[in-house]
N, C-alpha and C positions, 0 to 999 in steps of 0.2 A: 770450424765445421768438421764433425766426425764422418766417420767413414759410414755409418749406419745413417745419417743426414743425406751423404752423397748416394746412399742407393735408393732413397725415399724419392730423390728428388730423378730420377730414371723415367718411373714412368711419364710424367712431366715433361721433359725433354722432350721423348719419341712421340709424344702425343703433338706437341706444339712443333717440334721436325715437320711432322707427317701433313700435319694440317697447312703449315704457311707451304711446305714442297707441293702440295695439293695446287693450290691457287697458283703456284708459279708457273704450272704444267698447264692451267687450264688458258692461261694468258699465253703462252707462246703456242700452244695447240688451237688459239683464237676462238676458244670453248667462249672465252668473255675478252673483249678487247679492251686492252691499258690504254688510258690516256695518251696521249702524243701520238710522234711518227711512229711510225711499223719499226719495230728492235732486231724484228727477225728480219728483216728484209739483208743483211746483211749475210745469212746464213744462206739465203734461199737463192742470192743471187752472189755474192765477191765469195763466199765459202766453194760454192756450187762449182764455181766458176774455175778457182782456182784445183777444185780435186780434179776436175776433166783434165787438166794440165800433168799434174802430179802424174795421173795414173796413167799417163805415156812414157814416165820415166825421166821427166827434167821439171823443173825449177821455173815457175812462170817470169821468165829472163824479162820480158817486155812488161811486165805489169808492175808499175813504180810502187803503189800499191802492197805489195811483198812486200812485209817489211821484216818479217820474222828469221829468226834464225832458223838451220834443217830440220833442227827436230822436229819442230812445228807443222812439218809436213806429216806426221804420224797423225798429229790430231786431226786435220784437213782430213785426211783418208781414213781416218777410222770410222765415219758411219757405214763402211761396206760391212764390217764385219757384223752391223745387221740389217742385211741384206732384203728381207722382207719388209721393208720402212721403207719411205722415201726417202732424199738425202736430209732436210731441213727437221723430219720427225727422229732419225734417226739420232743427228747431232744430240737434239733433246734432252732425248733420251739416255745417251752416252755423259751429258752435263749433269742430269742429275745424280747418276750413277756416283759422277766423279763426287758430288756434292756427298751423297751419301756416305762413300769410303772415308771424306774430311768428319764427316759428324762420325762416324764408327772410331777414328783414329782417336778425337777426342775422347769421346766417351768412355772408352778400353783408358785412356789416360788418366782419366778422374780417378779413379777406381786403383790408383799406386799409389806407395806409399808417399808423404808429401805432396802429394795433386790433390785438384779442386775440380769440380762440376763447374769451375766458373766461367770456364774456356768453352766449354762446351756451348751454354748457353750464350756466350759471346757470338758462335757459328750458328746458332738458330735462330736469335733475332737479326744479326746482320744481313746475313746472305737475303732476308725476303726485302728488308730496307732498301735494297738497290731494287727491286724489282723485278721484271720480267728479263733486263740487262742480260742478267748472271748465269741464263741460260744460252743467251744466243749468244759466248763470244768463248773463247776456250781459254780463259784466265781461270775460270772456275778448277780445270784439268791439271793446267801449275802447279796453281797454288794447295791441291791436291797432295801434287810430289812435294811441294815445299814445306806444308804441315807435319807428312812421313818424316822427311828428311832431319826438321828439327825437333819431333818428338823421338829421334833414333840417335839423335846427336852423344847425348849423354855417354851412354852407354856402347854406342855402336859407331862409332866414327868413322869405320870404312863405310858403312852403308850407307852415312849420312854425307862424306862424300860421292861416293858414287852418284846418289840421289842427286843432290846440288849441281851435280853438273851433268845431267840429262835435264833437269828442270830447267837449268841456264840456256843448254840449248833447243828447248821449247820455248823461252823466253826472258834470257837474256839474266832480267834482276832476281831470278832465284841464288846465282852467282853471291850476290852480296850475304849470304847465309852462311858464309862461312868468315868474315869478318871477325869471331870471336872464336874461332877455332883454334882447340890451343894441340899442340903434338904434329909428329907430321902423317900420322895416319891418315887423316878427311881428307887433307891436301893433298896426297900421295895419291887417294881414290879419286880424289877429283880429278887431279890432272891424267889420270891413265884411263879413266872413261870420259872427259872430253875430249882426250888425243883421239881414242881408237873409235868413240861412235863420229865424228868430226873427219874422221880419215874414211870410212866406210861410207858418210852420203860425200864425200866429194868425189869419191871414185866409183861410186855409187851413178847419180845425178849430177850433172851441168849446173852450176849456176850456185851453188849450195851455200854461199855468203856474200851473192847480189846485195843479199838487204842492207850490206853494211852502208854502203855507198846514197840506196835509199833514203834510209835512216838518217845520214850526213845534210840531205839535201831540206828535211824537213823545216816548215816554217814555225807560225806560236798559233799554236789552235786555240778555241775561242775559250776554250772551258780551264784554259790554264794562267796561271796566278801574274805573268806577266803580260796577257791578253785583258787585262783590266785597264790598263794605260789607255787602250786604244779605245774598248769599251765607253769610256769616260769622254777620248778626247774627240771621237765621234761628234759628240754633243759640243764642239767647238771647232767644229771646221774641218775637221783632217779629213783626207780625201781618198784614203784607202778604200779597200774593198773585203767585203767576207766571202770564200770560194770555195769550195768541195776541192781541195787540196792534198794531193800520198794522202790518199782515204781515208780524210777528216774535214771537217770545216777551219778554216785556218784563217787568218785577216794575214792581207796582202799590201805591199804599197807603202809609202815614206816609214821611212824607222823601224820596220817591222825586223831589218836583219838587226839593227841595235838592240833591240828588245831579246831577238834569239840569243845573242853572242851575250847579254848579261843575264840571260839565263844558264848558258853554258857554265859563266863565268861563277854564278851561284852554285853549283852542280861540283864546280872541282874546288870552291872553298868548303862544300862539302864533304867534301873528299879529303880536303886537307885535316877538318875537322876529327874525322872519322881514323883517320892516321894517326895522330895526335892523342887521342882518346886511347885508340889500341899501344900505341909506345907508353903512355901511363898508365892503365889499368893494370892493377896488382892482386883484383880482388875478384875470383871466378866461381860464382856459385853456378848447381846445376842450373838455376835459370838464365844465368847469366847470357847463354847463347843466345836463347830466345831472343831475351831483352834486346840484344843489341840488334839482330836482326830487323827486328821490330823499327829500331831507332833508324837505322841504316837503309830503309824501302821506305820509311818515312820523307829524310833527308831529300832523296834521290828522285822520291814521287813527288813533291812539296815544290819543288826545286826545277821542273821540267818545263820542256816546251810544249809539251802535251800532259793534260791529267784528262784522261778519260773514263767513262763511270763506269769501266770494268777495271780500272786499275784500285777502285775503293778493295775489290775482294781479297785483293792480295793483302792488305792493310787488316783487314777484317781476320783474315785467316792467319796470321801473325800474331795479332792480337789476343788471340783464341789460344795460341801456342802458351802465347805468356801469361795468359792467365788461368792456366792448367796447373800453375807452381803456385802454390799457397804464400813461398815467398814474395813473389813477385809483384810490385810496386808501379807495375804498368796497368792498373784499374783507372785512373783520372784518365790519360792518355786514351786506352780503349774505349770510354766512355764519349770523349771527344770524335773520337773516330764513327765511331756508330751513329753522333749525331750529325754528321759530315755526311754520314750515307744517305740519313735521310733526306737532306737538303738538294742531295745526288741527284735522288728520285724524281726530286721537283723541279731541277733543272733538265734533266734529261730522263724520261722523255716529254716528261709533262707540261711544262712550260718551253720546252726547246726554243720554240719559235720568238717568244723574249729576248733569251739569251743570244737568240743572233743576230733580230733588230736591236738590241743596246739600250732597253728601252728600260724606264728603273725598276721594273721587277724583275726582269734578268740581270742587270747590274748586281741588285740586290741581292737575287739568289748566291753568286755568284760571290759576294764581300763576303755575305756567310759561310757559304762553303769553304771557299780556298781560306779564311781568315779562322776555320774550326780545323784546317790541318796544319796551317801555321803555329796554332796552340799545340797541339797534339804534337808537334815535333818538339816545340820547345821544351813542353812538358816534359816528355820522355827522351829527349837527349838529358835534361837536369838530372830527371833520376838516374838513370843511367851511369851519370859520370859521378855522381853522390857518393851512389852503390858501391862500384870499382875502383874509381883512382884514390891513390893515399893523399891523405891531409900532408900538407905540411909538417916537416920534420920538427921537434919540439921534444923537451922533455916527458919522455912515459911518466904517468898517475902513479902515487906510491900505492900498491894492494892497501887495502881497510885494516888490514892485521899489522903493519907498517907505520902506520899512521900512528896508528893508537900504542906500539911501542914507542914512538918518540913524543910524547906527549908526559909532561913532570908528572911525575910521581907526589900528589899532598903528602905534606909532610904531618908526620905524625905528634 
């Protein structure tokens, strides 16, 4: 695809942006109500809830619920700054914004040399695939910084550190973005803005890594890939329970820590994997960051006690990164992912109420989904490791000019 293709393909974009951003704004402004439960409700009331806290100057210490790292308290408290909104219009508003600045990032990217419109158009059909989700929850705002971060990577490593770790401490797995980080620049950045914004809220605010211990405590929510056991074994006796649980629906009751602890258990052969992969990769192209990123919030999202349908964005927006490289061989995988999103949709919020009675169209939903990010990992850990690590040591190819010198000479 030439470059006079990718500006063709512009107005297209902003046309299809504008139009799906349209409908998303009209669903969380309840201009038309989405299917399922209320998405915002969560905005209007545990968002709400928790800025009244913040903006006294502490950390909602008693709310198990917290589960975020401090930065996180910026986005909490950012609909002040427009002040003429309510708190839940305001968020919105500030979501879509953020949405915006991801489609602009891309877009400015297609447009270099080696990049594609294809990332771009990866972040227009995605983000509306989850639905009205993407506005009520501030994954959208992340994965915002996370997109900056690794289209800055290349060229700008401090910045792409720095970046990485304010987005960490907004939420945790932007962290993993630098896994293919090579020099110690990003690293150097990273570590001296998450020391010094990290030392500023805890001297700052009270409480400002509560959530860790939160977080520890968490059980296997319903929508995650080892909540299928119970899903199933429901239908044979088990006597567990499903419970609005650290501010999720979560099953409770026999087995459920076994199930936690080999999710954990999943999570750092992940980890292992990912180690493993970084000590032999020998092979770093500019996409290569992306790529791994991509592979690495896969792993980690795929692999959890909780997959919730605002964690697709971060996936989505990743995806988008890596497919801005013309090189880049993360097209099947992304394709996988986007249709994970949509199955998302229909799990949450629109069939919800399935997926919490265990009943086979929520089961169902449910094989599809987690079993199209199962793919999608696999995928793109394959490529990934294709890409980078060396083959096995072997005799080098003699060059063609080589060849054909040792080759007899007819005799005359």
């Amino acid at each position: 695809m030439d470059r006079t293709d990718g500006r063709r393909q512009v107005p297209w974009l902003l046309a299809v942006w504008a139009l799906t951003r349209l409908f998303l704004l009209l669903f969380v402004f309840k201009v038309y109500v989405f299917p399922g439960p209320d998405v915002t409700s969560d905005i209007s009331v545990i968002y709400q809830g928790w800025y009244e806290v913040l903006r006294t100057g502490t950390f909602p210490l008693d709310d198990v619920t917290w589960q975020y790292p401090p930065a996180a308290a910026l986005a909490v408290l950012s609909p002040a700054l427009l002040f003429f909104l309510d708190y839940a219009h305001a968020f919105f508003v500030l979501a879509f914004l953020a949405d915006l600045v991801a489609f602009a990032l891309l877009l400015y990217a297609a447009g270099r040399p080696g990049r594609t419109p294809r990332g771009a158009w990866v972040w227009v059909a995605g983000v509306p695939l989850l639905g009205p989700t993407v506005y009520a929850r501030y994954d959208v705002m992340v994965t915002a910084v996370a997109v900056a971060a690794l289209l800055a990577g290349a060229r700008r490593p401090r910045l792409m550190g720095a970046l990485t770790a304010f987005g960490a401490l907004l939420k945790v797995w932007p962290v993993l973005l630098l896994v293919a980080a090579r020099g110690r620049r990003a690293w150097v950045s990273a570590a001296v803005t998450a020391a010094g914004v990290a030392a500023l809220f805890a001297l700052a605010m009270p409480g400002a890594f509560a959530f860790l211990t939160f977080q520890r405590d968490r059980g296997t929510e319903v929508e995650s890939l080892g909540a299928l056991v119970f899903h199933v074994a429901r239908h044979f006796g088990w006597d567990g329970q499903v419970l609005l649980n650290y501010g999720s629906v979560e099953f409770l009751g026999p087995y459920v820590e076994v199930v936690s602890t080999a999710a954990l258990a999943l999570t750092g052969a992940a980890f292992g994997w990912l180690l493993l992969w970084r000590l032999r990769a020998v092979r770093f192209e500019p996409h290569t960051l992306a790529d791994a990123a991509f592979v690495a919030v896969l792993l980690f999202t795929t692999t959890s006690r909780v997959i919730s349908p605002q964690y697709l964005v971060w996936l989505v927006g990743l995806a988008a990164v890596c497919l801005c490289f013309r090189a880049s061989r993360m097209g099947p995988a992304a394709g996988l992912v986007l249709a994970a999103s949509f199955v998302t949709v229909l799990e949450f919020p629109v069939w919800f109420s399935h997926v919490v009675a265990s009943d086979n169209l929520g089961i169902t939903l449910l094989v599809v989904r987690n079993g199209l990010l199962v793919a999608a990992t696999v995928v793109a850990a394959r490529v990934l490791w294709r890409a980078t690590v060396s083959r096995p040591a072997g005799p080098a190819p003699l060059p063609p000019q080589a060849t054909r010198a040792k080759e007899p000479t007819p005799s005359s």
